[in-house]
MIZA-366333 format. One record per residue: residue in three letters; x, z, y of N, C-alpha, C in turn; residue number from 1. Coordinates in steps of 0.001 Angstrom, whole numbers, plus 500000, padded with zeros to 6 digits. Layout:
% residues N
<residu = ALA; n.px = X; n.pz = Z; n.py = Y; ca.px = X; ca.pz = Z; ca.py = Y; c.px = X; c.pz = Z; c.py = Y; num = NUM>
...
//
This chain:
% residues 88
<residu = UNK; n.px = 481219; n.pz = 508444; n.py = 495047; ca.px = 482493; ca.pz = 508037; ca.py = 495626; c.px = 482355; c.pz = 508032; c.py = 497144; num = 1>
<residu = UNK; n.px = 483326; n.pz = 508068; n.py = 497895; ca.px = 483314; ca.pz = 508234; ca.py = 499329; c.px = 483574; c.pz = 507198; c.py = 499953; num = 2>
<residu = UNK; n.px = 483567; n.pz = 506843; n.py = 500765; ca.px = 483379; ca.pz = 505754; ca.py = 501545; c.px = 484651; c.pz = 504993; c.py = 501540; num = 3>
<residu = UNK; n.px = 485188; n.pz = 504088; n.py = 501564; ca.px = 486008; ca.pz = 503025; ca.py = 501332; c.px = 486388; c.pz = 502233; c.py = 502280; num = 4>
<residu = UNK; n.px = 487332; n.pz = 502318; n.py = 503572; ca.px = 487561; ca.pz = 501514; ca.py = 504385; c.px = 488343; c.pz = 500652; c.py = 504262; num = 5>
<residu = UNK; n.px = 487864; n.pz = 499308; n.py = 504646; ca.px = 488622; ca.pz = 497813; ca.py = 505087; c.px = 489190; c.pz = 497951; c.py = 505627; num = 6>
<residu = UNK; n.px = 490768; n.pz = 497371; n.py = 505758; ca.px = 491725; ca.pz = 496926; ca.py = 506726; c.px = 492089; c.pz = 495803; c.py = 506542; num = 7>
<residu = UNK; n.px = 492923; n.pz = 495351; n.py = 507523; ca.px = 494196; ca.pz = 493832; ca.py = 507339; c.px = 495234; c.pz = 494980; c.py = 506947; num = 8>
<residu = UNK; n.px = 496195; n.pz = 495643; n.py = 507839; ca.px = 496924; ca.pz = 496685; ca.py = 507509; c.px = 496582; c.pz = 497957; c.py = 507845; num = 9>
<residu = UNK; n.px = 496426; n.pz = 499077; n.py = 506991; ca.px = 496354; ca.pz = 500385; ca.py = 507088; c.px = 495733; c.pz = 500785; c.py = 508593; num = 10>
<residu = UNK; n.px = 495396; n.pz = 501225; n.py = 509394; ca.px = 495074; ca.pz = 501721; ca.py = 510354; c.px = 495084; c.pz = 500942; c.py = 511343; num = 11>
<residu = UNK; n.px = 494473; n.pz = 499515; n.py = 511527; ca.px = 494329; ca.pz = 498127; ca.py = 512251; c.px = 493490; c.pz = 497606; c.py = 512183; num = 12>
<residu = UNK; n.px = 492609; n.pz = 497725; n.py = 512771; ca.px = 491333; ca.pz = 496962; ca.py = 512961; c.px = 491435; c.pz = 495445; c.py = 513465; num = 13>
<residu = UNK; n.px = 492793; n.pz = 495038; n.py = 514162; ca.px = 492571; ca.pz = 493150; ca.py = 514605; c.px = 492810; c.pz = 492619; c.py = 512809; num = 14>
<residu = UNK; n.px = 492402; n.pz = 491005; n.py = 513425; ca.px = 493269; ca.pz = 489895; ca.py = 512731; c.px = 494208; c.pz = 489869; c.py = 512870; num = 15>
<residu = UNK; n.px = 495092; n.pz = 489469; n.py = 510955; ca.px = 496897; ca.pz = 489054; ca.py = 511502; c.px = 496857; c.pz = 488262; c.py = 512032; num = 16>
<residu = UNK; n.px = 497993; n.pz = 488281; n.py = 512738; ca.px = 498319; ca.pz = 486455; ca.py = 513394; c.px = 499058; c.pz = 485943; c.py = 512504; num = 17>
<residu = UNK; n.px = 499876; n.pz = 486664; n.py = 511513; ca.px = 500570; ca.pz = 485644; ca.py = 510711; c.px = 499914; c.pz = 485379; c.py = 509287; num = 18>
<residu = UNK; n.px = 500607; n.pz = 484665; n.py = 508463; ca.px = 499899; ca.pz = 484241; ca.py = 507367; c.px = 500754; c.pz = 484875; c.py = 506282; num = 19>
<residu = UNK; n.px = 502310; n.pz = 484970; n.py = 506305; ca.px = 502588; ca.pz = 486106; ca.py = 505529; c.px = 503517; c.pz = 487263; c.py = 506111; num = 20>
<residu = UNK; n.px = 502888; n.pz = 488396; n.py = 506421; ca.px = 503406; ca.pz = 489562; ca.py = 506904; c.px = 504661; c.pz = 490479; c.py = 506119; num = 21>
<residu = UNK; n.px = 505338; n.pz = 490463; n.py = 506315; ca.px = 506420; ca.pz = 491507; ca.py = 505844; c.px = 506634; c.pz = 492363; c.py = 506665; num = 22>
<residu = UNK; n.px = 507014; n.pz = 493209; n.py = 505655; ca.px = 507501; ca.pz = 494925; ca.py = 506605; c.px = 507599; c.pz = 496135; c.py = 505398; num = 23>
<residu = UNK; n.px = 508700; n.pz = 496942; n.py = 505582; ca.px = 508876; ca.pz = 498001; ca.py = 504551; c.px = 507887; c.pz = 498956; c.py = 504611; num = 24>
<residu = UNK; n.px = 507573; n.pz = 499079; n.py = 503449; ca.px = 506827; ca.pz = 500299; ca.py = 503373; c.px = 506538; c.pz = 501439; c.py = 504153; num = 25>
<residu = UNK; n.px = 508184; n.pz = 501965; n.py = 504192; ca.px = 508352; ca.pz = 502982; ca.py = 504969; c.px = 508429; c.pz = 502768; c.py = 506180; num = 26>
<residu = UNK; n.px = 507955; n.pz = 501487; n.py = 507278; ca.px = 508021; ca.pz = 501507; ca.py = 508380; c.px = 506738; c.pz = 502008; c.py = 508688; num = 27>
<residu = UNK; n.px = 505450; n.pz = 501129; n.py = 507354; ca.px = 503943; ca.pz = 501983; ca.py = 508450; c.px = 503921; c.pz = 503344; c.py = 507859; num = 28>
<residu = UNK; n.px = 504420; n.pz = 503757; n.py = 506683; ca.px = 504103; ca.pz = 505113; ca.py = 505587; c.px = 504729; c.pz = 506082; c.py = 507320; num = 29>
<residu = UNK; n.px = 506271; n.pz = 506015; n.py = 507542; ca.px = 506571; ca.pz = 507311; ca.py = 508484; c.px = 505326; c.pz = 507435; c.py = 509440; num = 30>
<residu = UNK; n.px = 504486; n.pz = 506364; n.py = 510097; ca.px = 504016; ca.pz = 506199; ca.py = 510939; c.px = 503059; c.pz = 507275; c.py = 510810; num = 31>
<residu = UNK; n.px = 502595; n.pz = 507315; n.py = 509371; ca.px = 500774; ca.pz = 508083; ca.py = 508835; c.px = 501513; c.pz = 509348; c.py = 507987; num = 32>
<residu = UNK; n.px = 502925; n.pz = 509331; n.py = 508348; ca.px = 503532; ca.pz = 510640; ca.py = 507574; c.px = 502830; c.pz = 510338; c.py = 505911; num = 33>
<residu = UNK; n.px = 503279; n.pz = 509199; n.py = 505536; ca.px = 503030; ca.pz = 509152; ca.py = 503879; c.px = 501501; c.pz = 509439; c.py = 503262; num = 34>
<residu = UNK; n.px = 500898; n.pz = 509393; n.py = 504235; ca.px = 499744; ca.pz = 509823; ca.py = 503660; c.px = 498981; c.pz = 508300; c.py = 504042; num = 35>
<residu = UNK; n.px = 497852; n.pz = 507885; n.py = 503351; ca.px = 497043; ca.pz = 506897; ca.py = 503672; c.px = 495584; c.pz = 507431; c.py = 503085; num = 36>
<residu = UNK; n.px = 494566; n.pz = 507499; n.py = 503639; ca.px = 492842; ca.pz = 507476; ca.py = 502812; c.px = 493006; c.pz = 506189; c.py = 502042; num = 37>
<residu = UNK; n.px = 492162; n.pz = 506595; n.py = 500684; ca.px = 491851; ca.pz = 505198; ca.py = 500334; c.px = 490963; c.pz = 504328; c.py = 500624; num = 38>
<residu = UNK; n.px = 491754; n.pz = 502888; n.py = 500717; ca.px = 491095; ca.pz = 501804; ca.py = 501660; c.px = 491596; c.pz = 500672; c.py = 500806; num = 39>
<residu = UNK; n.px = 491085; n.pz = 499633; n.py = 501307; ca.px = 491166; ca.pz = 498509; ca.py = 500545; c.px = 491615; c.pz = 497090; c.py = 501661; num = 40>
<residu = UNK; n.px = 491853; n.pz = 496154; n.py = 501257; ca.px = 492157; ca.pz = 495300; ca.py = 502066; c.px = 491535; c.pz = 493537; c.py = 501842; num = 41>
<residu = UNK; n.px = 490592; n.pz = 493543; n.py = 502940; ca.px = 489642; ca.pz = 492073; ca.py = 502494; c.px = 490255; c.pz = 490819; c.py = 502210; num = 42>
<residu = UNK; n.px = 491047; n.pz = 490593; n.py = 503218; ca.px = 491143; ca.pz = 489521; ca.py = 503165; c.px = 493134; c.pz = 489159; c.py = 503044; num = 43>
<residu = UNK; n.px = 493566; n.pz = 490449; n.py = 502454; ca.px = 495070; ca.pz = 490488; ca.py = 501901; c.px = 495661; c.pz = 490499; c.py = 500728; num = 44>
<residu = UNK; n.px = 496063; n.pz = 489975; n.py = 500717; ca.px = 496716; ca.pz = 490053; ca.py = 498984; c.px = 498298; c.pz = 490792; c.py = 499075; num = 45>
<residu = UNK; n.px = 498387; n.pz = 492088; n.py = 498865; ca.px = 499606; ca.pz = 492739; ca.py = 499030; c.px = 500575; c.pz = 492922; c.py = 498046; num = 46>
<residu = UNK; n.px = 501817; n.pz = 492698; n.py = 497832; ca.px = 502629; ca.pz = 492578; ca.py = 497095; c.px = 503783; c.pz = 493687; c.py = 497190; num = 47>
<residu = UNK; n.px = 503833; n.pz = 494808; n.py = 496690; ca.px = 505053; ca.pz = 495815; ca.py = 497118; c.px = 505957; c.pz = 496007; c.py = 495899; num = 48>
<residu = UNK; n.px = 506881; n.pz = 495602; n.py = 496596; ca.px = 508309; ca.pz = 495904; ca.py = 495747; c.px = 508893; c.pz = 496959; c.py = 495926; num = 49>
<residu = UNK; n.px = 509279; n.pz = 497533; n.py = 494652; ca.px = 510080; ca.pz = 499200; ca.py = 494851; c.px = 511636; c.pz = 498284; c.py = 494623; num = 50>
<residu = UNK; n.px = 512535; n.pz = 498446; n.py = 495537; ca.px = 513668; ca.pz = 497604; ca.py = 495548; c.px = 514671; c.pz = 498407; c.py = 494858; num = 51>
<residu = UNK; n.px = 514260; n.pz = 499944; n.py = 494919; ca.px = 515479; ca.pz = 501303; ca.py = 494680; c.px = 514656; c.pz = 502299; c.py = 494462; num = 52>
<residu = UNK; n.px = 515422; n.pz = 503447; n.py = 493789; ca.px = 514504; ca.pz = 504319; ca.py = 493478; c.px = 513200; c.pz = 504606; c.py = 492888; num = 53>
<residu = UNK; n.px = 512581; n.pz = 505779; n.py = 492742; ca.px = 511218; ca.pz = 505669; ca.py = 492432; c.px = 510601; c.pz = 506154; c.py = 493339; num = 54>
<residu = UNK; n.px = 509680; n.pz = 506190; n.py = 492533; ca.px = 508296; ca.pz = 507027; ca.py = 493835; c.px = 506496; c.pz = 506660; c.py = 492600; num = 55>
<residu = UNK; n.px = 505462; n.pz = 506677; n.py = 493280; ca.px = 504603; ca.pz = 506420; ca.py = 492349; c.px = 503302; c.pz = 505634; c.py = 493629; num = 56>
<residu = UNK; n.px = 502468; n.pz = 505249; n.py = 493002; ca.px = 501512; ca.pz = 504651; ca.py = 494175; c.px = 500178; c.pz = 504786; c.py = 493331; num = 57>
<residu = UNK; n.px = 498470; n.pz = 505094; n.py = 494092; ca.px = 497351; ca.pz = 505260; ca.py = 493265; c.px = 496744; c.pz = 504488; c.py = 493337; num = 58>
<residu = UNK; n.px = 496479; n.pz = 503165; n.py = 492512; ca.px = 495678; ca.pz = 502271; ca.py = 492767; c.px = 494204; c.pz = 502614; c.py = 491951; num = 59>
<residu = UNK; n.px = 492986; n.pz = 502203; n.py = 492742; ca.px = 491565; ca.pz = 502778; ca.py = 491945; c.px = 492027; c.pz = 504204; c.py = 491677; num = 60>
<residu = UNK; n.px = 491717; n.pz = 504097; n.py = 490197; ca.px = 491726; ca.pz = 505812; ca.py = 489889; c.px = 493233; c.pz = 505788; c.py = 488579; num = 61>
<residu = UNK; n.px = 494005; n.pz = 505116; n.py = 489202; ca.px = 495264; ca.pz = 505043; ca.py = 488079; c.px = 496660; c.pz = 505834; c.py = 488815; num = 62>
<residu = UNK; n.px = 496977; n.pz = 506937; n.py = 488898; ca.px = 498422; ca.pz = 507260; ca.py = 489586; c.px = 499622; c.pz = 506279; c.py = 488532; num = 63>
<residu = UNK; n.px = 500344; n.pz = 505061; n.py = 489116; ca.px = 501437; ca.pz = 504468; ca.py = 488897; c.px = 502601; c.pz = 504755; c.py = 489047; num = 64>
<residu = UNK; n.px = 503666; n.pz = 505017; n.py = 488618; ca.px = 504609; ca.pz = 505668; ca.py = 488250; c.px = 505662; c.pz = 504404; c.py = 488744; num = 65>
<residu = UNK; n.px = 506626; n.pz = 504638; n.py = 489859; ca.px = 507282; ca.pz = 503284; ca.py = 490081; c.px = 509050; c.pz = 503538; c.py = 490286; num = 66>
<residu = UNK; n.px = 509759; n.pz = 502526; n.py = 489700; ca.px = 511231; ca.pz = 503171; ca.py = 489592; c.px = 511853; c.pz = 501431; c.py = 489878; num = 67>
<residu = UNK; n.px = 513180; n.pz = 501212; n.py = 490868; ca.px = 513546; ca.pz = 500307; ca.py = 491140; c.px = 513548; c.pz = 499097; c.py = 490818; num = 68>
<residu = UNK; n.px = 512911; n.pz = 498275; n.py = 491084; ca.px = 512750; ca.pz = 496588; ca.py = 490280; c.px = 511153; c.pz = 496239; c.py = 490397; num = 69>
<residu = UNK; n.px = 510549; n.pz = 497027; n.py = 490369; ca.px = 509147; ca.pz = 497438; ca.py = 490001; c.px = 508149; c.pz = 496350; c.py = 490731; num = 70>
<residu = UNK; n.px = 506995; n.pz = 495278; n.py = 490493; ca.px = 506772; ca.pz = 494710; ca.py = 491892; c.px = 505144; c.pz = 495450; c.py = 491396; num = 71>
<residu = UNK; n.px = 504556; n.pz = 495646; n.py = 492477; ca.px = 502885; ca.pz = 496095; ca.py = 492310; c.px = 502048; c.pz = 494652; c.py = 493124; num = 72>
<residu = UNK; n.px = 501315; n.pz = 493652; n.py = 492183; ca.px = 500135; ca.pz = 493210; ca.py = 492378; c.px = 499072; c.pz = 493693; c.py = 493434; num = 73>
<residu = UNK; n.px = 498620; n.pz = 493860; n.py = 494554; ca.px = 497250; ca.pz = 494101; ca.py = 494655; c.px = 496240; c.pz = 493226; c.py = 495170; num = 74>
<residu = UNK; n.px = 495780; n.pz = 492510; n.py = 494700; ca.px = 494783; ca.pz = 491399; ca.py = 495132; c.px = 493864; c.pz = 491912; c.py = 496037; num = 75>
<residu = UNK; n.px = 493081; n.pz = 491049; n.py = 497132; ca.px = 492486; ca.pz = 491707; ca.py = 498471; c.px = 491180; c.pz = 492728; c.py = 497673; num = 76>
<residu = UNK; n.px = 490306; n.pz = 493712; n.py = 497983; ca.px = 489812; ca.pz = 494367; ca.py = 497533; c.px = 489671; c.pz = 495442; c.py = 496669; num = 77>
<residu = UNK; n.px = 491337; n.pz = 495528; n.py = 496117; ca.px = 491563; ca.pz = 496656; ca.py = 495139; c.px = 491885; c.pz = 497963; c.py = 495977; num = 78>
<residu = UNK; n.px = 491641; n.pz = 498889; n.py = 495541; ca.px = 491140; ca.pz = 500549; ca.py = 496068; c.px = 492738; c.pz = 501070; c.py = 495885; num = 79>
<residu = UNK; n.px = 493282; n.pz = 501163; n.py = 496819; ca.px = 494736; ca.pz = 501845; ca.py = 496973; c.px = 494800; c.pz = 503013; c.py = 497705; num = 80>
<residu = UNK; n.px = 495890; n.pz = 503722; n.py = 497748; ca.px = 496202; ca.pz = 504956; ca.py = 498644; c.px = 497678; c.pz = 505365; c.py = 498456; num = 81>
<residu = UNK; n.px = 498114; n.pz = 506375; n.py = 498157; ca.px = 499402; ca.pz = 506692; ca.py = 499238; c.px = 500746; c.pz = 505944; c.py = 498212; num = 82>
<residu = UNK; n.px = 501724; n.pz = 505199; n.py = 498660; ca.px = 503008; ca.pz = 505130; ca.py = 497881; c.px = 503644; c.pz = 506071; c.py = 498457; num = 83>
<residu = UNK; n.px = 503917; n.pz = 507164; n.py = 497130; ca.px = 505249; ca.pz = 507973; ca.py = 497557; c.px = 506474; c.pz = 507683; c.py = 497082; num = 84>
<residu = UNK; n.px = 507422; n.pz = 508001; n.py = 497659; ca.px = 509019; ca.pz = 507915; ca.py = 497097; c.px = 509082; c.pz = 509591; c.py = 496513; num = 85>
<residu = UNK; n.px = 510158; n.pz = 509278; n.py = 495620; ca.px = 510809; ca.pz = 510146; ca.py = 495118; c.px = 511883; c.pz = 509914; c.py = 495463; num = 86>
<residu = UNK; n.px = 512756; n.pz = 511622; n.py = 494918; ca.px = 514328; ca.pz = 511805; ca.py = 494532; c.px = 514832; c.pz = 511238; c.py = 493678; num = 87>
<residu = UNK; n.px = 516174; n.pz = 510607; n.py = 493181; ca.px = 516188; ca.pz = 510205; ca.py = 492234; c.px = 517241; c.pz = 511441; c.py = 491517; num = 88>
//
């Protein structure tokens, strides 16, 4: 397996300052053009809601399949990578 980088969020090396962070998906995804390496997160416990639509997200070695309502679990240390949206 290949190497596995830590974050707080995706491509951020500080500490949060806050204790619970919100922000859409698609504000950091446009940022990395939808793409993310897989990385993991130490000391976060991330919670993503698909509010509309689908799309799918790869947690470990599982591609998840996600369609409006949907909430995804990821407790700090689980092996994630890219959420995409779909068309509906």
């Amino acid at each position: 397996m290949s190497i596995v980088e830590n974050y707080n969020l995706f491509g951020e090396q500080g500490d949060l300052p806050d204790v619970v962070h919100c922000e859409t998906i698609e504000a950091r995804s446009l940022v990395h053009n939808w793409e993310f390496r897989p990385h993991r997160h130490a000391r976060l416990h991330q919670v993503l809601l698909m509010d509309a639509g689908r799309g799918s997200v790869q947690i470990e070695d599982t591609a998840q399949a996600l369609t409006g309502g949907d909430l995804v679990n990821l407790p700090p240390g689980v092996v994630q990578t890219s959420l995409r949206p779909r068309a509906v």
